[in-house]
C-alpha positions, 0 to 999 in steps of 0.5 A: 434927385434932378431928372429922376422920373417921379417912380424912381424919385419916390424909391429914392426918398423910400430908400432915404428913409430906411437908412435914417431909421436904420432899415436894410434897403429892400430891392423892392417896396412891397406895395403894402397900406401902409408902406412902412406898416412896422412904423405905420407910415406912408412917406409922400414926396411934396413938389407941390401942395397938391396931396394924393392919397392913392386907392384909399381914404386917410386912416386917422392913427396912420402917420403920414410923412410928407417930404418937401422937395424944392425946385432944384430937386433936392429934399428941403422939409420934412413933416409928419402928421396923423391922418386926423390931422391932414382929414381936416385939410379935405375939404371933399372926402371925395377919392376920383376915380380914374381908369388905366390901362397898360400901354405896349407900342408894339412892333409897328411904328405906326400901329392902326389898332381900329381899321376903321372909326365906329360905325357911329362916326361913320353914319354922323361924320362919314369917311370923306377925306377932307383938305389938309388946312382948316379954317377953324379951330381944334376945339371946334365941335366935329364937323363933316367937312373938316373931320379925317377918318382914322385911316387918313389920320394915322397917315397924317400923324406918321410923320410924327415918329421921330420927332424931337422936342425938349423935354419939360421934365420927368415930374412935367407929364402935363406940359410934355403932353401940351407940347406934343398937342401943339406940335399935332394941331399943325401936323393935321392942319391947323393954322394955330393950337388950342386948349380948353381942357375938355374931352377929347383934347382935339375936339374937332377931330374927336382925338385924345392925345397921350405922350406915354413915356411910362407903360400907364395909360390914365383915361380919366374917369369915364371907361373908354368903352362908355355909350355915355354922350360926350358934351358936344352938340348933336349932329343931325339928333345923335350925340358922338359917345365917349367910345367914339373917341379917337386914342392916339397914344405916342410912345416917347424915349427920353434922356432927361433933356429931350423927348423923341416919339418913337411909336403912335397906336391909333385906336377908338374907345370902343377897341381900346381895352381890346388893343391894351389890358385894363388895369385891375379887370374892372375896377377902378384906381382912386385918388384923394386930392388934398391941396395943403396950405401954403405954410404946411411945410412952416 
């Protein structure tokens, strides 16, 4: 199972559980709640402790088989419990929710989905292209002097394309991501990178980066379209909003042992679901978070 990105591990280990029951293998799993509801079972594959349930609260009858895969890949426990069992283990009952949409890179190598910054930004930060090194840092608060409009941004990221780095490993999306942050921060100026895990990830900038090395694009919990302030300090009274967001998504080919970006959108919150189709019309999709205990597996 090493190297399998994490949709293809899971139809493998579905796979796997139809032939230990004695079940024809489908081409492809309906995706019906539960996903095997002749057994009423949901089958889960574990490389951590951190449970997701997608799109719905535990049932209690249903039984939920958990799979623990080990470090190397290679399937090591399984366990079976009711849903009564595991609602003991959350501790919030809480489904998050996170919006999606579907990423297409489209022709262009470097596609400049929003000509031109919300007139937001324009009126806060304006349109002067600043120097190419920075004094700061990335997680500063947007300043005039430093910010780059999004026509000189995408000149700036264009030489991205190409770029090769290695790759952490399919079920790694975070440290991939991080990766290509840091690679970023240099790309725009930058004399070192940072990361304090708040929204936008390169807060001086107002860009959120995503590596896409599948078509889902997950954009958290608040809609990019959102006039909602983000939390950062005003600028001459006003507050930049989540759809001033800058997006910069980068398409990348991976082998498995390196990842090359071979396209970047460019695009603001409020164009997004203009540039790509939203998941779902307006609904959200939702998770419940379940950290399982150390000895679950025991």
């Amino acid at each position: 199972m090493g190297g399998l990105p994490l949709r293809t591990r899971s139809k493998v280990v579905k796979s796997a559980v139809c032939e230990a029951l004695g079940y024809p293998t489908p081409l492809a799993f309906k995706q019906t709640q539960p996903r095997f509801p002749g057994q009423n079972f949901d089958v889960y594959v574990q490389k951590s402790n951190n449970l997701q349930v997608w799109n719905e609260a535990l049932v209690a009858s249903r039984r939920y088989v958990l799979i623990r895969v080990s470090p190397t890949n290679t399937l090591k426990k399984v366990k079976v419990v009711d849903g009564a069992t595991l609602a003991k283990l959350d501790t919030t009952g809480t489904l998050t929710q996170k919006h999606q949409a579907q990423f297409t890179p489209g022709a262009l190598s470097v596609d400049l989905a929003s000509l031109t910054d919300t007139k937001h930004v324009q009126n806060l930060l304006g349109t002067k292209i600043p120097a190419k090194q920075f004094t700061g840092s990335p997680v500063d608060p947007p300043n005039p002097e430093t910010f780059i409009p999004i026509e000189a941004l995408a000149r700036r990221l264009s030489v991205m394309i190409g770029v090769s780095f290695a790759d952490a490993g399919h079920d790694q999306e975070r440290n991939r991501g991080a990766e290509l942050h840091r690679r970023m921060c240099h790309v725009l100026g930058y004399d070192h990178y940072r990361d304090d895990g708040a929204c936008p990830d390169i807060t001086a900038q107002l860009i959120e980066v995503k590596l896409q090395t599948s078509t889902t694009i997950d954009l958290g919990i608040e809609p990019p379209l959102s006039t909602e302030p983000l939390n950062l300090p005003p600028i001459r009274g006003e507050y930049l909003r989540h759809c001033d967001v800058r997006y910069a998504l980068f398409a990348g080919d991976t082998d498995g042992d390196t990842v090359t970006l071979t396209h970047l959108v460019l695009v603001t919150g409020e164009d997004l679901f203009t540039r790509f189709k939203r998941f779902k019309g307006r609904t959200l999709n939702k998770k419940l978070q379940i950290h399982l205990p150390d000895h679950f597996f025991d």
